[in-house]
C-alpha positions as CSV (number, residue, x, y, z in Angstrom):
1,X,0.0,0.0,0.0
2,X,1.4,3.3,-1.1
3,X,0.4,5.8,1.8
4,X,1.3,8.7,-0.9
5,X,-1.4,7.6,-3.3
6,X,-3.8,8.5,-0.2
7,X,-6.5,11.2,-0.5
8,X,-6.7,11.9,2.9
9,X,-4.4,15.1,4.6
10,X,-2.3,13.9,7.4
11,X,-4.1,16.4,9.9
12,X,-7.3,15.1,8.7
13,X,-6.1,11.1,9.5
14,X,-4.7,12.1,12.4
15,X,-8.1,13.9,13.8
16,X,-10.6,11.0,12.8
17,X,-7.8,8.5,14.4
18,X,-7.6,10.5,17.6
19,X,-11.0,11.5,17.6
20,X,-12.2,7.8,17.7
21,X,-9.6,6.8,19.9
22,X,-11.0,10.0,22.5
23,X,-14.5,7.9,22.5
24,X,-13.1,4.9,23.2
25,X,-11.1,6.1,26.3
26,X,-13.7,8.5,27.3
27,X,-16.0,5.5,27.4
28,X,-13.8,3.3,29.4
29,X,-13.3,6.1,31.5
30,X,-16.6,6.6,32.5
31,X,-17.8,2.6,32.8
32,X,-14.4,1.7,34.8
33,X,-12.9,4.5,36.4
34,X,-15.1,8.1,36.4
35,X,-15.7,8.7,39.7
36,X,-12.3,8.5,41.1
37,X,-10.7,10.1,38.4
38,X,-13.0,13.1,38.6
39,X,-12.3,12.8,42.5
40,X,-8.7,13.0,41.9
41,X,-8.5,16.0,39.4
42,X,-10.8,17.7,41.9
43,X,-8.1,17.7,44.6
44,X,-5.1,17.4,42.1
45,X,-5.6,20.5,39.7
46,X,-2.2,20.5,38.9
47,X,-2.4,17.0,37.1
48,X,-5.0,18.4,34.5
49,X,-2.4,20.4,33.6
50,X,0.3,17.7,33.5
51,X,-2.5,15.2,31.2
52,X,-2.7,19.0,29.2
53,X,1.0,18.4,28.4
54,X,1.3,15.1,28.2
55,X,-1.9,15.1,25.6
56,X,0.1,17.7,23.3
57,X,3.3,16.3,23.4
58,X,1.8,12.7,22.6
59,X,0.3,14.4,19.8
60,X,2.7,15.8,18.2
61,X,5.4,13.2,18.3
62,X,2.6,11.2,16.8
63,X,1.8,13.8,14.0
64,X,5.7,14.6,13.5
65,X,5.6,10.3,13.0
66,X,3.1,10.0,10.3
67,X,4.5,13.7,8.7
68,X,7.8,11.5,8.3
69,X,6.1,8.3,6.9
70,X,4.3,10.5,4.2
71,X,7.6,12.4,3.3
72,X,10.0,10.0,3.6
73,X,8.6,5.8,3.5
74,X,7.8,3.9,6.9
75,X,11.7,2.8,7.1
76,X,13.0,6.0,7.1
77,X,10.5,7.2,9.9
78,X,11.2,3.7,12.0
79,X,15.2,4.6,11.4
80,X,14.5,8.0,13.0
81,X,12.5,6.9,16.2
82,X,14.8,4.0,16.8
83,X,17.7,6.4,16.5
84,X,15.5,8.8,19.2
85,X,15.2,6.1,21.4
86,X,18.8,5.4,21.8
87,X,20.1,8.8,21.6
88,X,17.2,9.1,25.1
89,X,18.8,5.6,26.5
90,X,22.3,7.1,26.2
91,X,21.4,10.3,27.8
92,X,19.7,9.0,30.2
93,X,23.1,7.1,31.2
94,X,25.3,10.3,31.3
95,X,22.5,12.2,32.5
96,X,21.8,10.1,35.6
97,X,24.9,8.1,36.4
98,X,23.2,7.2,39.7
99,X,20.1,5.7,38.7
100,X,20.8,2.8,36.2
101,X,20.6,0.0,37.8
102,X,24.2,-1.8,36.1
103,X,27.2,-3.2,37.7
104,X,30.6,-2.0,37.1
105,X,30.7,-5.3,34.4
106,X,28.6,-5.1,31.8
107,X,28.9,-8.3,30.9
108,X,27.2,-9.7,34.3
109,X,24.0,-7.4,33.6
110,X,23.9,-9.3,30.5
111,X,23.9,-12.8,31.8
112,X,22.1,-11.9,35.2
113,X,20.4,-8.4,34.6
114,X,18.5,-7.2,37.8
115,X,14.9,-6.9,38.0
């Protein structure tokens, strides 16, 4: 399937996709979890903020995704976010030297990594 051949704009794929996907969650939401969610923004204002952010950001990287796999082919666009991911794994090592949970082999995390 040639995604370039497509009608449909990218905004307009990415609205219906994240539009259904809002009704699903939204109906979850209210069968499983409403109450206590409501409950919890109620006393937590600041996380409606945070879920604000989060919302956008998810969005974007997600747009900025299907942008790259019109432009450019799906394996230039998986090339990118696997090159993301472990440009964020590296930095997260140098970043926060105190936080990985490695030995001073690297060769024992591989045969008995920690949990």
């Amino acid at each position: 399937l040639n995604t370039k051949l497509l009608v449909a704009q990218v905004n307009e794929n990415m609205l219906y996709t994240n539009a259904l996907g809002a009704v699903i969650v939204l109906g979850a939401m209210v069968a499983y979890e409403g109450a206590e969610a409501c409950t919890y923004f109620a006393e937590n204002p600041a996380a409606i903020a945070l879920l604000l952010v989060r919302s956008v950001t998810f969005w974007m990287g997600a747009w900025l995704y299907t942008m790259l796999v019109k432009h450019f082919g799906v394996v230039a666009a998986v090339a990118v976010t696997t090159a993301r991911k472990a440009l964020t794994v590296m930095l997260s090592f140098a970043l926060f030297p105190g936080d990985n949970p490695t030995t001073q082999n690297p060769k024992l995390d591989i045969i008995n990594p920690k949990p």
